[in-house]
N, C-alpha and C positions, 0 to 999 in steps of 0.2 A: 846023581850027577845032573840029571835033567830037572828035579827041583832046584838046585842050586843054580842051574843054567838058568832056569826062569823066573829067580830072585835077581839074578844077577840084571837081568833083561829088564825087571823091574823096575830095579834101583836104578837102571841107567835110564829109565825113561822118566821118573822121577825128576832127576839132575837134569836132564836136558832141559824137562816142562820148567825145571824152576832157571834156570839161566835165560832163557827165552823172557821167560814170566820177567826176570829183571831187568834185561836188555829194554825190554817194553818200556817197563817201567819207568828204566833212567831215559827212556826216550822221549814219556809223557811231561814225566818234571822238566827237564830240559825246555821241550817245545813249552810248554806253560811259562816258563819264566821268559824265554822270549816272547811269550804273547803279551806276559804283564808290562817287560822292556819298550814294547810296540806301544803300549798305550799308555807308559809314562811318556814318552817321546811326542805323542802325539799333541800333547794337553799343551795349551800355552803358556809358557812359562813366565808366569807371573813371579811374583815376591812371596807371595801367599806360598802357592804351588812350589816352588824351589825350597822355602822352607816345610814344608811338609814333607818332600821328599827328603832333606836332610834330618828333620826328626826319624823317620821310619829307616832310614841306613840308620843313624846311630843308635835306637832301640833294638834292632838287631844288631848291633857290635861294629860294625863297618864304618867304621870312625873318620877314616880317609876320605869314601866317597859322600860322607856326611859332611865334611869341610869343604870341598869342594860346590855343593848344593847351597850353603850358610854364604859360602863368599858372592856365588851366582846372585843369589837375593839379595844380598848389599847391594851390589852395583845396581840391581833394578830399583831398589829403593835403600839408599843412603842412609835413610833415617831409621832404619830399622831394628831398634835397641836389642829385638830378643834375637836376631838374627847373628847378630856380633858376640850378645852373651852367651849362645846352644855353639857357637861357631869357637869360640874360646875354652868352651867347657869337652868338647871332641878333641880340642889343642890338649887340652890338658891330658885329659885320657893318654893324648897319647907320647907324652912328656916333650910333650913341644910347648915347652914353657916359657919362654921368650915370646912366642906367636899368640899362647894363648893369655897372656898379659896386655900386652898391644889391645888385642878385641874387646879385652872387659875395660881399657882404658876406655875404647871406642862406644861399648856400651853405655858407660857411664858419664860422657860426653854426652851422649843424644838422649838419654834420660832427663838434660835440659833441668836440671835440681829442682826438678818433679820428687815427691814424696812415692808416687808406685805411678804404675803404667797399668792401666787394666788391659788387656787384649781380647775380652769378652764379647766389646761388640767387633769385634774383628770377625768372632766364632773359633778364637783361643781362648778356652776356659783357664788362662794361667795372668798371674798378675807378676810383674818385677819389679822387685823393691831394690833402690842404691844399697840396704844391707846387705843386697845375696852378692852385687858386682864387687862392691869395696870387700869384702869376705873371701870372694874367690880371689879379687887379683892380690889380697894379701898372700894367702898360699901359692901364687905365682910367686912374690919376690922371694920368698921364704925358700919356695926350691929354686931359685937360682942365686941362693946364697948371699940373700942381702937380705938378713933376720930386719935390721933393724925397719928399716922401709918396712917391710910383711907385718910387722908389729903395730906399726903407725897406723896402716890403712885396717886392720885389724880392731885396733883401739878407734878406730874412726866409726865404722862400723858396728861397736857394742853402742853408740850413740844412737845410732838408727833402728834399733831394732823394732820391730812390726808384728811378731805373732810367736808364739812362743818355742815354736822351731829355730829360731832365732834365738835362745838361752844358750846354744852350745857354742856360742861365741867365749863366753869365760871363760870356758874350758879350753881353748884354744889359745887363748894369751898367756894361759900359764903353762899350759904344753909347747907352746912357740910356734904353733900350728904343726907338729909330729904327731900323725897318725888321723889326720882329720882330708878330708877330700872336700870338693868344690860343690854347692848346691848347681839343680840343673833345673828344666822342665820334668816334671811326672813323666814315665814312660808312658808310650798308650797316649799321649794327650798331643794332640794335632788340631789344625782348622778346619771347625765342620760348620757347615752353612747351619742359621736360623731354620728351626719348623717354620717360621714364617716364609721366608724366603725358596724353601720348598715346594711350599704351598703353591706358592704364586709362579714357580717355575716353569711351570706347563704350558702348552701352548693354548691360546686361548683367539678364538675370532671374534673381536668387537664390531666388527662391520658387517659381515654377511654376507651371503652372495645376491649377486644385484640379478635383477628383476627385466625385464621389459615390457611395463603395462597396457602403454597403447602407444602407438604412435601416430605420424598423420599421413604417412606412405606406407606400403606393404614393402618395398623395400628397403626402409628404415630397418636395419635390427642392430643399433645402436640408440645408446642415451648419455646425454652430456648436456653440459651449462656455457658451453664455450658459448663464445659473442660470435665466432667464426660460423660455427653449425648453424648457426640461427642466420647469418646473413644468407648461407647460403641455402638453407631451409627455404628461405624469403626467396629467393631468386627463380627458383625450381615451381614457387607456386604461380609465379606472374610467368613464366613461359611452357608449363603446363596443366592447361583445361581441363585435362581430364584425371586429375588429380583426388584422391578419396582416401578416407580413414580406413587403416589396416583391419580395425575389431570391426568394420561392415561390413555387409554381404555385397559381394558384387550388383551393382546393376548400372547397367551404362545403356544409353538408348544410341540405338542405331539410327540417327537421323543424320543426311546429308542439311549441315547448316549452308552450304554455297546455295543447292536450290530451294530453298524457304523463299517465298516474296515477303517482302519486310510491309508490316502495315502500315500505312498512311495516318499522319498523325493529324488531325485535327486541328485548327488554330483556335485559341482559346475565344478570339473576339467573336467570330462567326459564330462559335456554340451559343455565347454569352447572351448575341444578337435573336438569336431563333427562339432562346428560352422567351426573351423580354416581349416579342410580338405574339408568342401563344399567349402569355400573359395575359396583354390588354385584348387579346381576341376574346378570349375567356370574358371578361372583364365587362364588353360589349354586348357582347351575346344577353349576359346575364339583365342589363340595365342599369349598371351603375355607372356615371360619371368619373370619368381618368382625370 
């Protein structure tokens, strides 16, 4: 009885660790996908960004909140052909086929009868050819029961073909398009920046940090080109004397300039005069004739 009591005892401590253990669990998935939630929300949402987020719902199946993301992007950028065609192609998915007929109309409107669309330098490795638009919105009219239209754009379409994925268009005009589905973007494939543009991502300082090498006041510890500093640079030295370069050593002499006697200057003629009569003294003296 008391093994079995402390099998029992066991087991229920088992069960309990493992309900706990899942409570956690569902609490850390939980908190994670709002943390991911936090930081889709945070991003700016560009054209770019909206459609990456509506590829990544509809490669996960959530097709609804993936149309909603494709429409976002439109409105920020109008001309956004892959946005109308990934946005048409979730339509479809999800037989909203009147809706997603309209978008591959729209796509193939802004494809501008352009031969393909690269979006590589965008940093979508996918290209849109008018065969994949005219092709899918053939199987639009086809399921809302206007074969012959769906046939048309179908036959339009084996016109344009571009790579050899593009063969299974034959097979579709003679099936009537029954049993064939809508080309899309590759799952997995979204907007990823250039290695270049990575590179260069970083923060980088082209200037430096500035200096102060010398100045011409100790209480300079500023440096600038203004015309302003400089008048008033100027101003500061004509109403003070005792003015010295910062990088010197102190030395100021302690003289009262009030009691100095100011020396008496000399007039130039009287000098002139004194020299000219040593002169001809000299001159005299000697015996020579002036």
């Amino acid at each position: 009885m008391g093994s079995g009591a402390g099998s029992l005892r066991c087991g229920g401590l088992r069960n309990c660790a493992g309900a706990v253990f899942g409570v956690y669990a569902t609490r850390y998935v939980c908190v994670r996908q709002l943390r991911l939630t936090l930081r889709w929300q945070r991003l700016p949402k560009s054209s770019i960004i909206l459609t990456n987020m509506g590829l990544i719902y509809a490669a996960r199946g959530e097709h609804e909140a993936a149309v909603e993301r494709f429409i976002q992007a439109t409105l920020r950028d109008p001309h956004l052909a892959v946005a109308y065609f990934q946005c048409g192609v979730s339509n479809f998915l999800l037989a909203r086929y009147d809706l997603a007929y309209r978008d591959f109309r729209e796509a193939l409107r802004h494809l501008r009868d352009n031969q393909t669309i690269d979006y590589e330098q965008l940093g979508l490795t996918f290209k849109l050819f008018p065969f994949e638009v005219l092709f899918n919105r053939g199987l639009c009219l086809v399921a809302l029961e206007r074969p012959d239209a769906g046939l048309a754009d179908l036959r339009a379409a084996c016109k344009l073909k571009a790579s050899k994925d593009h063969e299974i268009v034959e097979g579709a005009i003679r099936r009537r398009g029954e049993g064939y589905t809508v080309f899309s973007i590759p799952r997995g494939t979204c907007y990823r920046p250039s290695v270049k543009k990575l590179v260069n991502a970083g923060i980088r300082d082209y200037m430096g940090e500035a200096k102060l090498i010398a100045a011409l006041d100790i209480h300079d510890t500023s440096t600038g080109f203004s015309g302003v500093e400089r008048l008033q640079l100027h101003r500061y030295f004509d109403g003070n004397v005792n003015w010295r370069s910062a990088t010197a050593e102190e030395q100021r002499l302690e003289t009262d300039f009030d009691d100095a006697v100011p020396r008496p200057v000399l007039p130039r003629s009287e000098s002139m005069n004194d020299a000219t009569r040593r002169v001809i003294s000299w001159l005299r003296t000697s015996g020579d004739d002036v």
